[in-house]
Biopython code that builds the backbone (N, CA, C, O; Angstrom):
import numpy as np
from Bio.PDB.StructureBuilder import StructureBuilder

atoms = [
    (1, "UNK", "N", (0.227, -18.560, -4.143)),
    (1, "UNK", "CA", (1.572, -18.390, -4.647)),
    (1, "UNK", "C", (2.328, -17.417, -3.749)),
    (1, "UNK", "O", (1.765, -16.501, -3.149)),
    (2, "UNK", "N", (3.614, -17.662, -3.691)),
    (2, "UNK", "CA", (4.212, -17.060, -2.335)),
    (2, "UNK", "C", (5.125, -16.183, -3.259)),
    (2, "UNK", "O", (5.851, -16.860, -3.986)),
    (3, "UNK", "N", (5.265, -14.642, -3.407)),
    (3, "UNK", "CA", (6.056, -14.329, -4.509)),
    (3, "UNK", "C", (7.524, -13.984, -3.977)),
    (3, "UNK", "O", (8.014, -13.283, -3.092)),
    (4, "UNK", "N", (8.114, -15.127, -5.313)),
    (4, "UNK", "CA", (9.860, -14.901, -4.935)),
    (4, "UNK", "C", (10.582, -14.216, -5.715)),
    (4, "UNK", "O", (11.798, -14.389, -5.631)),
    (5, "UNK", "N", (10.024, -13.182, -6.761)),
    (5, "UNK", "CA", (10.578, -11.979, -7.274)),
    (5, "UNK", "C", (10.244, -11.228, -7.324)),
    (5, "UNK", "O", (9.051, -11.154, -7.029)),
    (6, "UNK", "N", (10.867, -10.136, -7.682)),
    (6, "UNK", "CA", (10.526, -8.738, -7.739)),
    (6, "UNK", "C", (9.381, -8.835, -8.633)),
    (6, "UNK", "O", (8.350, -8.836, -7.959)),
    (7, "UNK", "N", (9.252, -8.882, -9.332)),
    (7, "UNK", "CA", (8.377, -9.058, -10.758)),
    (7, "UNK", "C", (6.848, -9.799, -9.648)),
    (7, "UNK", "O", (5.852, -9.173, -9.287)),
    (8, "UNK", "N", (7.128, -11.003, -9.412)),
    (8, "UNK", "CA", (6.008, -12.001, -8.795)),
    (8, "UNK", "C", (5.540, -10.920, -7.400)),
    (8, "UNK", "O", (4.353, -10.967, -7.079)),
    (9, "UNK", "N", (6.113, -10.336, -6.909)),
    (9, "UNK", "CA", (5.950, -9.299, -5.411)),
    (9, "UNK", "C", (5.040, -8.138, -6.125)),
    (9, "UNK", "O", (3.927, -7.826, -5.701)),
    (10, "UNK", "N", (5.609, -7.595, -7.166)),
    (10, "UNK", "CA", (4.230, -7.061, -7.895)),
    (10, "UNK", "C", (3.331, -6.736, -8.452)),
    (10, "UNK", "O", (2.637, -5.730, -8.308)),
    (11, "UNK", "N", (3.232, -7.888, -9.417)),
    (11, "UNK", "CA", (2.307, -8.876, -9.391)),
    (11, "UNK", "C", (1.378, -9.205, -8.657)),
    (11, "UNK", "O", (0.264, -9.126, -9.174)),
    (12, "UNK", "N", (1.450, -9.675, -7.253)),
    (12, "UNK", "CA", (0.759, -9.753, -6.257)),
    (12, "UNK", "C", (-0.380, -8.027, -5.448)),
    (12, "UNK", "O", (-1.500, -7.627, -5.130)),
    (13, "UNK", "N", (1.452, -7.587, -5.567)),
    (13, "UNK", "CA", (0.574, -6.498, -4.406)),
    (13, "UNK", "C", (-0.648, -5.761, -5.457)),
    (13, "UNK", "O", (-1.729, -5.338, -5.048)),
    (14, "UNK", "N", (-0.165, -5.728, -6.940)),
    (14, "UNK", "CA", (-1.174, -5.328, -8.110)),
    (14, "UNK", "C", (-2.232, -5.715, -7.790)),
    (14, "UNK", "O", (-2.986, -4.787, -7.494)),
    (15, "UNK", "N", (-2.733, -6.853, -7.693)),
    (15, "UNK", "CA", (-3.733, -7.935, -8.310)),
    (15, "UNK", "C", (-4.632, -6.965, -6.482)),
    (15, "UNK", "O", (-5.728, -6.405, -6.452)),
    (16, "UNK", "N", (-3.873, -7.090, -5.574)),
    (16, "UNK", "CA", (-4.398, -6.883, -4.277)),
    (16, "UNK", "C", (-5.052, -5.775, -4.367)),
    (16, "UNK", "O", (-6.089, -5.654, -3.714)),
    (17, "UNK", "N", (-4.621, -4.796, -5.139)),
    (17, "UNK", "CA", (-5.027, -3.272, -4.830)),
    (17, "UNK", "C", (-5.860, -3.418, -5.793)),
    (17, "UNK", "O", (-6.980, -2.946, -5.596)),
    (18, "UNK", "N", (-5.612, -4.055, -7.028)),
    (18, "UNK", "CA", (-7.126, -3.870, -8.129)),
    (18, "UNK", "C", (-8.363, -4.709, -7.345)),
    (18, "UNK", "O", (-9.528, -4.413, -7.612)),
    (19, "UNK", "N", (-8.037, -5.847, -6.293)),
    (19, "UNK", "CA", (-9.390, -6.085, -5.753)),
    (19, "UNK", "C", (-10.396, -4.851, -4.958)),
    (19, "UNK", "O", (-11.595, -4.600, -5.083)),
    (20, "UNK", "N", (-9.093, -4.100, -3.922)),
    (20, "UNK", "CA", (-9.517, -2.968, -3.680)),
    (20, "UNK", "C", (-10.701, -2.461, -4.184)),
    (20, "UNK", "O", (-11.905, -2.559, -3.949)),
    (21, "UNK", "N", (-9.560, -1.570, -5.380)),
    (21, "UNK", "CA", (-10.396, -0.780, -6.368)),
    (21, "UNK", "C", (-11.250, -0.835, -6.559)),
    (21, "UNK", "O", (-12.154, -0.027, -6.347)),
    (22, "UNK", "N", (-11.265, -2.181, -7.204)),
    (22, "UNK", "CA", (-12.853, -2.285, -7.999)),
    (22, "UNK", "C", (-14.181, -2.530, -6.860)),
    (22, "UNK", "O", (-15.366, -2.486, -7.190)),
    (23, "UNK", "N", (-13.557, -2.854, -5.139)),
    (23, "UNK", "CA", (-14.134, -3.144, -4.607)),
    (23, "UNK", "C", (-15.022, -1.539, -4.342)),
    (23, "UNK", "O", (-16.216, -1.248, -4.279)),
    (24, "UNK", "N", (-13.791, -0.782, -4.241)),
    (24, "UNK", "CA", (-14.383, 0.550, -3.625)),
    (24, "UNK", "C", (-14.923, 1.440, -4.967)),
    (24, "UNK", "O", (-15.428, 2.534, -4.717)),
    (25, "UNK", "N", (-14.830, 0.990, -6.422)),
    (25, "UNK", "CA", (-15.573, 2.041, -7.437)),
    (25, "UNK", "C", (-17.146, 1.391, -7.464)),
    (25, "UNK", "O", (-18.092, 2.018, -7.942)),
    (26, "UNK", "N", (-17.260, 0.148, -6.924)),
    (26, "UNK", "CA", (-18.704, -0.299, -6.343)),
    (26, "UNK", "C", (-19.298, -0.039, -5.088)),
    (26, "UNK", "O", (-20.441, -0.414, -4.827)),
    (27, "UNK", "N", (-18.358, 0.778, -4.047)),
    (27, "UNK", "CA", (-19.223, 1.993, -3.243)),
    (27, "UNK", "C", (-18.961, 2.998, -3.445)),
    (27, "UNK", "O", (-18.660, 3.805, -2.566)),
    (28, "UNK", "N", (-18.990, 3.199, -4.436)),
    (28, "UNK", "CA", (-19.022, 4.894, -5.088)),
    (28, "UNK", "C", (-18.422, 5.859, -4.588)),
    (28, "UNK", "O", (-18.651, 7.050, -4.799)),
    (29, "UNK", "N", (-17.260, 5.190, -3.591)),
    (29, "UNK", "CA", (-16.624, 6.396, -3.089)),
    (29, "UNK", "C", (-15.714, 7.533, -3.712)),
    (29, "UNK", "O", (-15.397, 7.623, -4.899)),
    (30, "UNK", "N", (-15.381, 8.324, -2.754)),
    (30, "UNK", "CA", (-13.972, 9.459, -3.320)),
    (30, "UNK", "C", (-12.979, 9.295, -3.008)),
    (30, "UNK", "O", (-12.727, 8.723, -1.948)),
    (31, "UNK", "N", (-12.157, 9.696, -3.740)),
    (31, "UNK", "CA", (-10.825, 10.010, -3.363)),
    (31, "UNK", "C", (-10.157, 9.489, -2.300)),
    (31, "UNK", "O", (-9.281, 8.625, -2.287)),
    (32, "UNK", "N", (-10.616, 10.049, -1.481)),
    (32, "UNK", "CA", (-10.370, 10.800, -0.017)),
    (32, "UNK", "C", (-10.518, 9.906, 0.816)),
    (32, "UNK", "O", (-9.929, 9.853, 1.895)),
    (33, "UNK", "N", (-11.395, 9.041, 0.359)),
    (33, "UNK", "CA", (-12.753, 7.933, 1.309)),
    (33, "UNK", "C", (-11.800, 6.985, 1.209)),
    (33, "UNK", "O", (-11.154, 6.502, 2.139)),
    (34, "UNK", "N", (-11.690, 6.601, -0.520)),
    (34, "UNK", "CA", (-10.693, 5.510, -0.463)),
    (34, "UNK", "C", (-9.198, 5.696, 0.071)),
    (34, "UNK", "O", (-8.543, 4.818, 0.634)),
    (35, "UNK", "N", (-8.879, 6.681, -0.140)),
    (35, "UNK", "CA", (-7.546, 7.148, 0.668)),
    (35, "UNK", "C", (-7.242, 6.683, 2.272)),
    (35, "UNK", "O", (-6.310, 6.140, 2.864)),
    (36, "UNK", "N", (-8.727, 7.275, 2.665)),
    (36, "UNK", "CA", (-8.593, 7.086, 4.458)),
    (36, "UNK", "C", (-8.717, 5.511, 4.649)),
    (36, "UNK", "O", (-7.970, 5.008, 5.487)),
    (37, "UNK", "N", (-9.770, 4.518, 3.805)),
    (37, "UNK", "CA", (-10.259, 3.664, 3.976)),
    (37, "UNK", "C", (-8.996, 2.346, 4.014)),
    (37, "UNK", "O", (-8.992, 1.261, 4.596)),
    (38, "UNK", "N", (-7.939, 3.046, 3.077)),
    (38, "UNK", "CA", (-7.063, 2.222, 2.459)),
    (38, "UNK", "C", (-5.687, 2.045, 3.276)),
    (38, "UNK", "O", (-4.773, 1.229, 3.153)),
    (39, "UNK", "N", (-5.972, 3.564, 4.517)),
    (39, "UNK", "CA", (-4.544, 3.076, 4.900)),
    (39, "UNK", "C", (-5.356, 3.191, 6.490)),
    (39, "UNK", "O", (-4.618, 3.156, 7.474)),
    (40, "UNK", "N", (-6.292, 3.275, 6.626)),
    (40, "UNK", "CA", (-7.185, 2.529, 8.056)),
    (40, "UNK", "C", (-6.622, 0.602, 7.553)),
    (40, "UNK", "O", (-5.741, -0.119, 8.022)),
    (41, "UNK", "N", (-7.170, 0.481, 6.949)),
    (41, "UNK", "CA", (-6.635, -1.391, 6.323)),
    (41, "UNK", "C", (-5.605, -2.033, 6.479)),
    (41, "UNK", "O", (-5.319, -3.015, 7.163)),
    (42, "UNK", "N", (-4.660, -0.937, 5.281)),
    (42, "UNK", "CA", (-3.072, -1.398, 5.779)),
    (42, "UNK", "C", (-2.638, -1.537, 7.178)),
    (42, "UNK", "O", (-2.132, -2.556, 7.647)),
    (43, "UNK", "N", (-2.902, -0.299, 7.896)),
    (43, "UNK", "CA", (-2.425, -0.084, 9.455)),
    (43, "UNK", "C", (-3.021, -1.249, 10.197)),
    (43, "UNK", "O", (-2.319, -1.671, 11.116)),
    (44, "UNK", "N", (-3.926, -1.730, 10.035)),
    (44, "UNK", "CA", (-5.036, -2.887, 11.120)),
    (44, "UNK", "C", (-4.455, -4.226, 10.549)),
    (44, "UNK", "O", (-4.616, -5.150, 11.347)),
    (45, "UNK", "N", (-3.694, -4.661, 9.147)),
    (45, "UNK", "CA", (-3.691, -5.666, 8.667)),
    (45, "UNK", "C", (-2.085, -5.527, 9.145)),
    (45, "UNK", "O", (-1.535, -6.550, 9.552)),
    (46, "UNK", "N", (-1.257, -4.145, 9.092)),
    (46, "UNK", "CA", (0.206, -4.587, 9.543)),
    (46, "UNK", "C", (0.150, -4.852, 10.821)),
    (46, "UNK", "O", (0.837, -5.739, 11.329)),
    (47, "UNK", "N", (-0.829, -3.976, 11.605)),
    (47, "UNK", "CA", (-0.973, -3.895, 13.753)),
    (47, "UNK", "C", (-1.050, -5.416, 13.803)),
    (47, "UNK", "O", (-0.175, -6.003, 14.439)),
    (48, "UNK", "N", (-2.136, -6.205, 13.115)),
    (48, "UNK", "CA", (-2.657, -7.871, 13.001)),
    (48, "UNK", "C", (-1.107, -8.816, 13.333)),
    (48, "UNK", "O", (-0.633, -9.458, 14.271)),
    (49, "UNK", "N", (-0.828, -8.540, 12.337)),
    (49, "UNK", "CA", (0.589, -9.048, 12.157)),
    (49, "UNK", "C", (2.066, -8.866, 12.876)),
    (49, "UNK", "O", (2.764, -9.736, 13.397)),
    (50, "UNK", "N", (2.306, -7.496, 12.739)),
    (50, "UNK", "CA", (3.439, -6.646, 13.208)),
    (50, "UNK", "C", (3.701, -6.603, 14.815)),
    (50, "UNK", "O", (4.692, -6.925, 15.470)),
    (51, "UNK", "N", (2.243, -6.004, 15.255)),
    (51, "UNK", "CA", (1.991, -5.461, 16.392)),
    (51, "UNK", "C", (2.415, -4.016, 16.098)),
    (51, "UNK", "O", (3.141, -3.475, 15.263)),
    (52, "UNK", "N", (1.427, -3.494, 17.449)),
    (52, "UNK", "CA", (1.185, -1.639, 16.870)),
    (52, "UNK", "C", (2.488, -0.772, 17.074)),
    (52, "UNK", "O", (2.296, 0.392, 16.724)),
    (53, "UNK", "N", (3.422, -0.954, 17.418)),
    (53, "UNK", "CA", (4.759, -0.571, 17.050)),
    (53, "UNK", "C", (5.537, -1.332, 16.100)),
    (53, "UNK", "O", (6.506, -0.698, 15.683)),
    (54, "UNK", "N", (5.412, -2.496, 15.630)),
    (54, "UNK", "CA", (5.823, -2.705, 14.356)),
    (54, "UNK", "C", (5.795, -2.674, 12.862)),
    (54, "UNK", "O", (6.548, -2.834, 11.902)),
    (55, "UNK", "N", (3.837, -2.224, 13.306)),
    (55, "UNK", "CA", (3.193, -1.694, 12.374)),
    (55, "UNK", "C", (3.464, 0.052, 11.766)),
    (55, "UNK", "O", (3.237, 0.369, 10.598)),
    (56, "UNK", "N", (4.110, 1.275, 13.094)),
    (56, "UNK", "CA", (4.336, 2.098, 12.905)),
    (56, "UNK", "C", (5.270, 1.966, 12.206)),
    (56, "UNK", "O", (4.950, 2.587, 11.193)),
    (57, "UNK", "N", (6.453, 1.476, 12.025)),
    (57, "UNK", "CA", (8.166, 1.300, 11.592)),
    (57, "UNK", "C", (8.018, 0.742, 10.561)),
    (57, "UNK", "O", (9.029, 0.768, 9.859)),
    (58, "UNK", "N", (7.089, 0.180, 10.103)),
    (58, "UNK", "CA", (6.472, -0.398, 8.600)),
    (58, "UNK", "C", (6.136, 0.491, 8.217)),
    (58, "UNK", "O", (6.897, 0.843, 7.316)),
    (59, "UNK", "N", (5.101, 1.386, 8.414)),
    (59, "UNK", "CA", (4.559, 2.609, 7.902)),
    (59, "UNK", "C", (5.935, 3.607, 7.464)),
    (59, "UNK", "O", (6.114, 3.800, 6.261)),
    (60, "UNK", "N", (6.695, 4.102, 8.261)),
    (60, "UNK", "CA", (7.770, 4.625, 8.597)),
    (60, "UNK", "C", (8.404, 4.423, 7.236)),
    (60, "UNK", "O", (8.603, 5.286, 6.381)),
    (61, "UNK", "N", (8.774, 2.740, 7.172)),
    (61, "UNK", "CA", (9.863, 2.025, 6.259)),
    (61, "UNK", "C", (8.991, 2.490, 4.892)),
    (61, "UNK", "O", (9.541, 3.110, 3.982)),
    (62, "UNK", "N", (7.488, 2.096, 4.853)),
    (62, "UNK", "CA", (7.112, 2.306, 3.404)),
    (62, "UNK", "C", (6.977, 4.033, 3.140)),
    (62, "UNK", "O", (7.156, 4.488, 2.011)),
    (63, "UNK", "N", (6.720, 4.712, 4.039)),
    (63, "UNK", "CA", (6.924, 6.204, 3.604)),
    (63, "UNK", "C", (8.406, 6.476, 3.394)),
    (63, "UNK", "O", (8.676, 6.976, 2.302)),
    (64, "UNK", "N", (8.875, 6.369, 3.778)),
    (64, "UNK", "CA", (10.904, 6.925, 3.170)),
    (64, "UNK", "C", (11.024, 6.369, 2.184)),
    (64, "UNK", "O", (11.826, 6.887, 1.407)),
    (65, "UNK", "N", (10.395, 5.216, 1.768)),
    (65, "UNK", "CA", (10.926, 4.445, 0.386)),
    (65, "UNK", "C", (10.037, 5.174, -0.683)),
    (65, "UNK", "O", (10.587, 5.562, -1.713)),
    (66, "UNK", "N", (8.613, 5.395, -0.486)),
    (66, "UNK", "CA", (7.919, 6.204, -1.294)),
    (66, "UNK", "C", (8.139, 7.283, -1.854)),
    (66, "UNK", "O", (7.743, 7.678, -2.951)),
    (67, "UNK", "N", (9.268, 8.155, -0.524)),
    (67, "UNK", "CA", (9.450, 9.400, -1.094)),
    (67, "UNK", "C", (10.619, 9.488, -1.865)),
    (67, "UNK", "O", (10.899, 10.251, -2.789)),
    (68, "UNK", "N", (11.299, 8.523, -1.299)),
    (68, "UNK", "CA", (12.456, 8.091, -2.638)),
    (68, "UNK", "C", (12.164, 7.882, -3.794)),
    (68, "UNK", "O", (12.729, 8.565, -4.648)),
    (69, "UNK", "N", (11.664, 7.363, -4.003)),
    (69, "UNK", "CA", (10.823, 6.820, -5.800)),
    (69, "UNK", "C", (10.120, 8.283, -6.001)),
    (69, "UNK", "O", (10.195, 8.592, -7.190)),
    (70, "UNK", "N", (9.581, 9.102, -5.361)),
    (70, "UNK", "CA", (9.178, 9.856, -6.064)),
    (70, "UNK", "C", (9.798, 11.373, -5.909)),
    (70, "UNK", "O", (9.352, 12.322, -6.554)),
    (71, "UNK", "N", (10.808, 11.473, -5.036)),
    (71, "UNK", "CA", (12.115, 12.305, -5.426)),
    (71, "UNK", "C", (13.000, 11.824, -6.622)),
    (71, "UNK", "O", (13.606, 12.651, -7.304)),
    (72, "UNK", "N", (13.059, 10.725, -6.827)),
    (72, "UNK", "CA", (13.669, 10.168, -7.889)),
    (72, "UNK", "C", (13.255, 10.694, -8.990)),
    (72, "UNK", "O", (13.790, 11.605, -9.623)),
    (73, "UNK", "N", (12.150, 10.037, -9.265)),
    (73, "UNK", "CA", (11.044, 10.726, -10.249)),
    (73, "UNK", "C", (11.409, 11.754, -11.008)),
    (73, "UNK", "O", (11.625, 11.715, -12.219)),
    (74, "UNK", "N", (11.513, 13.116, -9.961)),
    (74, "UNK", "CA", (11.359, 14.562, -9.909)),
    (74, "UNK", "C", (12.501, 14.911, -10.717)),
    (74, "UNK", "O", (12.541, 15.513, -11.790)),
    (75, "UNK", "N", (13.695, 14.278, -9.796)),
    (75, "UNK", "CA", (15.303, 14.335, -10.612)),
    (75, "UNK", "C", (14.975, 14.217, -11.868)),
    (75, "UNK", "O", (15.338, 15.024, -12.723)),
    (76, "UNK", "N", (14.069, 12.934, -12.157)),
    (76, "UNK", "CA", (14.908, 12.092, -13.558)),
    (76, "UNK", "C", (14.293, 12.937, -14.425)),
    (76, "UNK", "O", (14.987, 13.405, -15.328)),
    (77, "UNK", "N", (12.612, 13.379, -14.319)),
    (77, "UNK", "CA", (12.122, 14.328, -15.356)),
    (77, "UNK", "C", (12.441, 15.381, -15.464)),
    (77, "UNK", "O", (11.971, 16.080, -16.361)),
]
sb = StructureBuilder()
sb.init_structure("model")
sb.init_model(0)
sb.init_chain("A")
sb.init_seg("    ")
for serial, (resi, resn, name, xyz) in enumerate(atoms, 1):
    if name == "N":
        sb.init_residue(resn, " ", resi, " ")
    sb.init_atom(name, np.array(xyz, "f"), 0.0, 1.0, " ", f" {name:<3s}", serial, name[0])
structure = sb.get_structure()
């Protein structure tokens, strides 16, 4: 399924990260492990795709948007 809404987009990226998860609470890792492990992945799966400067400006694009949502956050509470 190719997702064409907001709603269906996450939906998807959900379902992706709970494979993750559950992949990595069955190597017993930490935190930290899964942290490094998770954005070693992203970076190699955007470089795959992107190429390794398009992959940086992706990174880039999803950190400013992150910190928006969670400056937002901060405001609203």
């Amino acid at each position: 399924m190719r997702p064409e809404t907001d709603e269906q987009f996450t939906i998807a990226a959900r379902a992706i990260a709970t494979a993750f998860l559950d992949r990595f609470a069955h190597m017993h890792l930490s935190r930290d492990e899964v942290a490094n492990i998770s954005g070693a992945a992203l970076s190699e799966i955007l470089a795959q795709q992107l190429g390794p400067f398009g992959a940086v400006e992706r990174l880039r694009d999803l950190a400013d948007t992150l910190e928006q949502q969670v400056l937002k956050d901060a405001l609203d509470s």
